[in-house]
C-alpha positions, 0 to 999 in steps of 0.5 A: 500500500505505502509503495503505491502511495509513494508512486502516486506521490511522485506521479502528482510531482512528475505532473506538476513539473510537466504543468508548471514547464508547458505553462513556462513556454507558454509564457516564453512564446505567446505571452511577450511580443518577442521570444523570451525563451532564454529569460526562462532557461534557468527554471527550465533546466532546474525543472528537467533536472528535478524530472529526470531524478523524479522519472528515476526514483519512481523505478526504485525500491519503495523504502528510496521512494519514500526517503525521495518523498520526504526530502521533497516535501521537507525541502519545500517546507524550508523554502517557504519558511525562508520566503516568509522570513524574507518577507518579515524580518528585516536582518540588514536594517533595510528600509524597505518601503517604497520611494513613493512610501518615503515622499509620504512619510517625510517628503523626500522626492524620487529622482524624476527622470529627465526621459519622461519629457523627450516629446515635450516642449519644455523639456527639463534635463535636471531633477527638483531643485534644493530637495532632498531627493531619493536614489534607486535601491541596490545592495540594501543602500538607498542614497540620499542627497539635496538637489542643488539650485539647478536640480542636480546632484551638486553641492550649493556652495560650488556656485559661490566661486563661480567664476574660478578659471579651473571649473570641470564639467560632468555630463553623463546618466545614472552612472555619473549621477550616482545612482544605487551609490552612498553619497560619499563612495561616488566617483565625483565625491571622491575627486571633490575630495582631492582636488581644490577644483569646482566640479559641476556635476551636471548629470541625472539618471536616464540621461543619454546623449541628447539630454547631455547636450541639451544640459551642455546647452543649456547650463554650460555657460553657468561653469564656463569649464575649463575641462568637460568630461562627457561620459559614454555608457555603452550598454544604453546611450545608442539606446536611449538615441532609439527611444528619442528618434520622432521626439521633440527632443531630437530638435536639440540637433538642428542648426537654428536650435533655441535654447529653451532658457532652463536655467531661467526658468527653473520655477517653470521646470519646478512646478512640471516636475511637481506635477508629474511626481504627484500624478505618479504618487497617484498612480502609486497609491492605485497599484497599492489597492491590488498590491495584496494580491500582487504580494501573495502571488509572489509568495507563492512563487518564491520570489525573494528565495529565488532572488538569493539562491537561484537567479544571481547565479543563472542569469550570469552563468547559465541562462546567457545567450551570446548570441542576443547580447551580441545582437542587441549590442549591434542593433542601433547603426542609425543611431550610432550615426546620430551619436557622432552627430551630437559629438561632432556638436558637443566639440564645437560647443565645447571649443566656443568655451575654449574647454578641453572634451574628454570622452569617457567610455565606460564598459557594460558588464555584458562586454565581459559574458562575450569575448567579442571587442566589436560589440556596442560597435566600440572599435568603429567608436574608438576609430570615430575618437582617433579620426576627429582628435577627441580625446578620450579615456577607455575605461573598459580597457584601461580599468574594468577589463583587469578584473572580474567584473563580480568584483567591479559590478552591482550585484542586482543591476549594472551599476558600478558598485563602491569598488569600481567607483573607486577605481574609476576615481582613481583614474580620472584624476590621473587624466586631471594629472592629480 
């Protein structure tokens, strides 16, 4: 008797994989508009494993059978008591509301992203101004900072000595900004440290390059810099151009181009940024009313468990295709077109304010999953650099490619974590000849 409820045990398991990996196809072919087979790898193989011992166990002695049995459940069991511990217990301190959460509680703002205004006609490339304002979440730190005059992530006093001769220009996105960093272990801050020089920080979160020229354009004249460092990150900036083709934004390019006068209309830019993230609180507290149900279905699909113990290791190791990393790094000849463009543009500008250009190239980690140097159409950047004397600095070669990107890299995105912010830090300076 125990023999057959033990193999009917593992006829329920065998039948309950087969059902969760037809529904895993499913969901790979007919639920996205593209094939998403690769994104669901990791559960495929963990799920033919698991079969195949099951399909082997269910030939074997009875007393097997039974152990096989309680091993499963037992493991199960575990997994669900990690989930709920996970999902009450706080072991890291962690605050874990939401940006939205904490712009109610205490009235700090949640960056608001340039990009959301691309196909406007006012179009800010800066946050709030003079608020404390609220960064993405990575590695359990959420950073903080107070927004300067202009909405940028720089101290006020750097426009008391305005007219310093010596002033340095960043221009870059969430990597330059200091996204998912703590304030004081950025890149920025750390050369704030070290040089008696201003650093105007003029980068936000999301920007690509025509919200960096936009910025040039716009705020440029405000710092007169002596030195521009214009920083190219390689696995989203051709991407972002894509996102802009047929927006208002691309107006940025033409030659009679006027300037839309955000530095003296910062009150105008103030009240549309207001306005957005109070509709986005909105849309916020709307999600919450079905956030419950949202709750428990990731509950029952183990998700902070799978998060630690299965995806980290699957997405980096297992579950890449070469083949699509190398595809999607190719897609945008056009907009590579379009980006020297808005170099060629960014020279000019910068020659008018007789300031030095320094282009930074900064590397995705994907670069280091495919040994393939044409990816992100480097070599043919590199070449534009030589055949148009732009100075640039290659970070890829010269810093992260003589590590583990493990090492250098944000365990939950692509960001650059404390290690590689220092090493990036290091590296400017010596291009400022510190």
């Amino acid at each position: 008797m125990f023999i057959r409820i033990d193999r009917k045990i593992i006829k329920i398991i065998s039948l309950s994989l087969l059902i969760v990996l037809l529904y895993i196809f499913y969901r790979s072919f007919f639920s996205f508009d593209e094939n998403r087979i690769n994104s669901y790898l990791k559960f495929i193989i963990i799920i033919i494993f698991f079969f195949i011992i099951n399909s082997v166990i269910f030939f074997l002695d009875k007393e097997t059978q039974r152990i096989y049995n309680i091993t499963i459940f037992s493991l199960i069991l575990i997994f669900y008591l990690s989930e709920v511990f996970l999902n009450f217990f706080n072991f890291s301190n962690f605050d874990a509301r939401t940006k939205f959460q904490i712009y109610k509680d205490e009235g700090f703002i949640p960056a608001i992203h340039p990009y959301n205004f691309r196909n406007s006609d006012f179009r800010p490339v800066s946050g709030i101004s003079n608020k404390k304002t609220i960064l993405c979440t990575e590695n359990f730190i959420r950073p903080v900072f107070k927004s300067d005059k202009y909405g940028f992530n720089n101290p006020n006093y750097i426009y008391d000595n305005i007219e310093n001769k010596n002033n340095i220009l960043f221009l870059g996105d969430s990597f330059v900004f200091g996204e998912c960093v703590k304030s004081e272990n950025t890149f920025v801050n750390l050369i704030r440290k070290k040089i008696n020089k201003n650093i105007f920080n003029f980068s936000y979160g999301g920007n690509g390059p025509l919200e960096k020229l936009s910025t040039l354009i716009e705020y440029g004249e405000i710092v007169n810099p002596k030195h521009i460092f214009w920083f190219y990150y390689e696995g989203n900036d051709l991407w972002d151009l894509h996102d802009s083709l047929d927006k208002k934004i691309m107006n940025v390019l033409n030659d009679d181009y006027i300037s839309l006068k955000l530095k003296e209309n910062d009150i105008k830019k103030n009240e549309i940024l207001n306005k957005f993230l109070i509709n986005s609180v909105e849309k916020e507290l709307t999600n919450n009313k079905q956030s419950k149900l949202t709750k428990f279905k990731n509950f029952l699909k183990l998700q902070k468990v799978r998060n630690l113990l299965i995806q980290g290791y699957f997405d980096l190791y297992v579950s890449i295709d070469k083949n699509k990393i190398i595809n999607d790094s190719l897609k945008y000849e056009n907009e590579l077109k379009i980006f020297k463009e808005i170099l060629l543009k960014t020279q000019k500008i910068a020659s008018s304010y007789n300031s030095k250009l320094t282009i930074v190239y900064l590397p995705s980690h994907k670069r280091y999953l495919v040994n393939n140097e044409k990816l992100y159409f480097k070599e043919d950047l590199i070449d534009f650099f030589k055949k148009n004397n732009l100075d640039y600095f290659d970070a890829d070669s010269e810093i992260f490619s003589q590590f583990n990107f493990k090492k250098w890299k944000s365990s939950q995105s692509g960001h650059y974590n404390k290690f590689g912010q220092n090493l990036l830090h290091i590296k400017i300076l010596e291009k400022l000849n510190y």
